[in-house]
N, C-alpha and C positions, 0 to 999 in steps of 0.2 A: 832496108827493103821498104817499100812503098805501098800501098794501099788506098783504095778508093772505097768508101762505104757508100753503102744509096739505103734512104729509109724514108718510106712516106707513110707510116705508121701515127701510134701513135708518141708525144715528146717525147727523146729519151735521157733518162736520168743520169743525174752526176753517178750513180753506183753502177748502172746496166755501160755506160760509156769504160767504163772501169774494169766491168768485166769482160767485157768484151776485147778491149786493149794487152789483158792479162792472156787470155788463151791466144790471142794472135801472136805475143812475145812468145808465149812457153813454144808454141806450134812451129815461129819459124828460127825458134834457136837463138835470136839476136835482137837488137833493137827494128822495130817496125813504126815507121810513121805513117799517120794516120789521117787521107783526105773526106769527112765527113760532106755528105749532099742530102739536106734532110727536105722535110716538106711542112714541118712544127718546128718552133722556136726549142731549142732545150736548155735543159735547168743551167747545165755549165758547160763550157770548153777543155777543161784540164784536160793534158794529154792529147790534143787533137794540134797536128799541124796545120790544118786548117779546116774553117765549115762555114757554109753555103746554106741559108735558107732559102729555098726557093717556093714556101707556099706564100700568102699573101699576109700571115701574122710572122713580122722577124721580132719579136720581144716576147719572151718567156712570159708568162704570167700562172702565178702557182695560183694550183687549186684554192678552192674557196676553203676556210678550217670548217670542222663537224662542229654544230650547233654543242654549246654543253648540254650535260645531263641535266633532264627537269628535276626540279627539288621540289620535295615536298612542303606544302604550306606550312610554315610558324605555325602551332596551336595559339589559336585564341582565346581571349579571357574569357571563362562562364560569364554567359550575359546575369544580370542584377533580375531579380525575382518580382516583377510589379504590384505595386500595391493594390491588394484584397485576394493574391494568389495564397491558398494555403502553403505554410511549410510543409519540407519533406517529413514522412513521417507521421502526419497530421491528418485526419479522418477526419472526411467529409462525405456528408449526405446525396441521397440519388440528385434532390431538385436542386445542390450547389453544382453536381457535375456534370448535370444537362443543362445549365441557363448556360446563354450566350457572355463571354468576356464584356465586361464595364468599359466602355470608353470614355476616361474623363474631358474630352475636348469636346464631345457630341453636345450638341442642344437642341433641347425638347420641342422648342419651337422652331427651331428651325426643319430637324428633321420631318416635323407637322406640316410645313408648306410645301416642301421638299425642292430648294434649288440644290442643295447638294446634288442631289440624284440627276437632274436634269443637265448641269457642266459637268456630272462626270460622263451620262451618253454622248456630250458633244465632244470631248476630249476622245472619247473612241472613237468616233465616226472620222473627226480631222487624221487621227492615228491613222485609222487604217487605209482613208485612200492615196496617200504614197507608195503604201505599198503596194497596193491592185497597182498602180504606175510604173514600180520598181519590176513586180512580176511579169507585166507583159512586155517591156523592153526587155527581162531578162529572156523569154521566150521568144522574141525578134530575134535578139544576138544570136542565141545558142541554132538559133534554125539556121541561120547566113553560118554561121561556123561549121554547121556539118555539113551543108552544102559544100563549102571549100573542103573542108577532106575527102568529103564521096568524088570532086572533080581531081583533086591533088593525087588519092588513089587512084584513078582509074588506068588504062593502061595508053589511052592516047596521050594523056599527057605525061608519062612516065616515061615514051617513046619520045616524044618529042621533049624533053629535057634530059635525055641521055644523047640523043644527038646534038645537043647544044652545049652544052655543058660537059656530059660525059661525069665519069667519077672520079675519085683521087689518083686514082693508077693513072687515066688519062690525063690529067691535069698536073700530074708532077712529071711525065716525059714530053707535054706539051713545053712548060718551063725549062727543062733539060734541052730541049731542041732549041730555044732560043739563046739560052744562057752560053758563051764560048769559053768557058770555062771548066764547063765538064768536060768536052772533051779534049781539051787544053791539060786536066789535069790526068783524064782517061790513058793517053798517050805516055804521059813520064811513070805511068804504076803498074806493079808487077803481075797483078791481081784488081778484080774489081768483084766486090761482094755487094750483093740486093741482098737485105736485111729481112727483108718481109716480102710479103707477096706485093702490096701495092708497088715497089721497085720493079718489078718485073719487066716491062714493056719500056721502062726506059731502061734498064740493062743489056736488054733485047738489041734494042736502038745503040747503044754504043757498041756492042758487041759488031754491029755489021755496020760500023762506022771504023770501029779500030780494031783490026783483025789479032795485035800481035798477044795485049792480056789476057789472059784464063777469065773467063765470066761466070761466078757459080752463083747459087741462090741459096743462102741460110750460111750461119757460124762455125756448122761442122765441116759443110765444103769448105770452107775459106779456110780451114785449120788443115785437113787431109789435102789440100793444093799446098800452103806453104810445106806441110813434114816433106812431099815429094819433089818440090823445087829446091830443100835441102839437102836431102839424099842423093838428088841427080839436077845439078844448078842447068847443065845443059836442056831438059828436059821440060819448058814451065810454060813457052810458049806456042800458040799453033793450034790449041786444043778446040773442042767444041765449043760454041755462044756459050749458052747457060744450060752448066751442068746441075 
């Protein structure tokens, strides 16, 4: 027995092709092969007599892996106690624990003229105006940015890019209407199953192109059509488009 799958979903995996394979055997009692028309590359073939990508990516490419788990930092070595800090333990007076820390690299005279002071005010001033520069390019972008979503939301161009484009349901029975091989393979199978709803409209489409297989939508139909084309082999074709 013969079978055509339609799936414009999203890729489906080596385990879902699998099970899906398994309930169609148990369903129609016997070997079932299996013509795959997808609209995502998938992970593998096993089990498939044959499959068709018809979206515009044909190469599988797996998901990205999950970032590992952040660790926490190695502890650090106790930094070393500088010299003239009292040890732990050690009492000390109010006017030791109010004076300012010793800097052994200061000089008296320099601090007296004070160029210290004066290259470190120029060292902030060069700092910071990159950044006023940084800020208000960032504030251009981000304005030009939400301008494009407030027009990508709106609904005239939402309208007019569903007329042009359309969605995936449109865009995989646009493919199906060119490709002659769907209905090449539509014609030799017993059964035709749309896997998901974006299959729909091109199921549709074959359906009132080839009058004589069963057209259902979803895994349960496609299992309750083979158990009754087993029970009664006279019985499988003729039926409604998409049950």
């Amino acid at each position: 027995m013969r079978v055509m799958l339609l799936s414009a979903g999203t890729a489906l995996s080596a385990g879902r092709l699998a099970e899906i394979r398994e309930a169609l055997v148990a369903a129609g009692s016997g070997p079932v092969d299996l013509d795959l028309f997808v609209w995502r590359a998938m992970e593998s073939r096993t089990g498939l007599r044959s499959a068709t990508v018809l979206g515009p990516t044909t190469t599988y490419v797996p998901p990205a892996p999950k970032p590992p788990a952040a660790t926490s930092p190695a502890p650090t070595a106790r930094a070393a106690t500088p010299a003239g800090t009292p040890a732990a333990g050690r009492r000390i007076s109010a006017e030791q624990a109010m004076a300012p820390p010793e800097d052994p690299s200061s000089d008296p005279a320099e601090d007296a003229d004070g160029p210290s002071t004066a290259a470190a005010l120029l060292t902030e001033v060069a700092d910071a105006a990159p950044v006023a520069v940084r800020k208000a390019a960032g504030t251009v972008r981000w304005g030009t940015k939400r301008k494009i979503i407030q027009v990508r939301r709106s609904k005239p161009y939402q309208a007019v890019r569903r007329t042009i484009r359309g969605g995936v349901a449109r865009q995989f029975a646009a493919r199906a209407h060119r490709d002659s091989a769907v209905l090449a393979c539509a014609r030799n199978s017993q059964v035709i199953v749309a896997l998901d709803s974006g299959a729909v409209a091109a199921a549709w489409w074959i359906a009132k192109r080839v009058p004589g297989p069963p057209v259902v939508f979803g895994l349960p139909a496609a299992e309750r059509e083979l158990r009754a084309m087993t029970r009664h082999p006279s019985t499988g074709a003729g039926q409604s488009p998409v049950s």
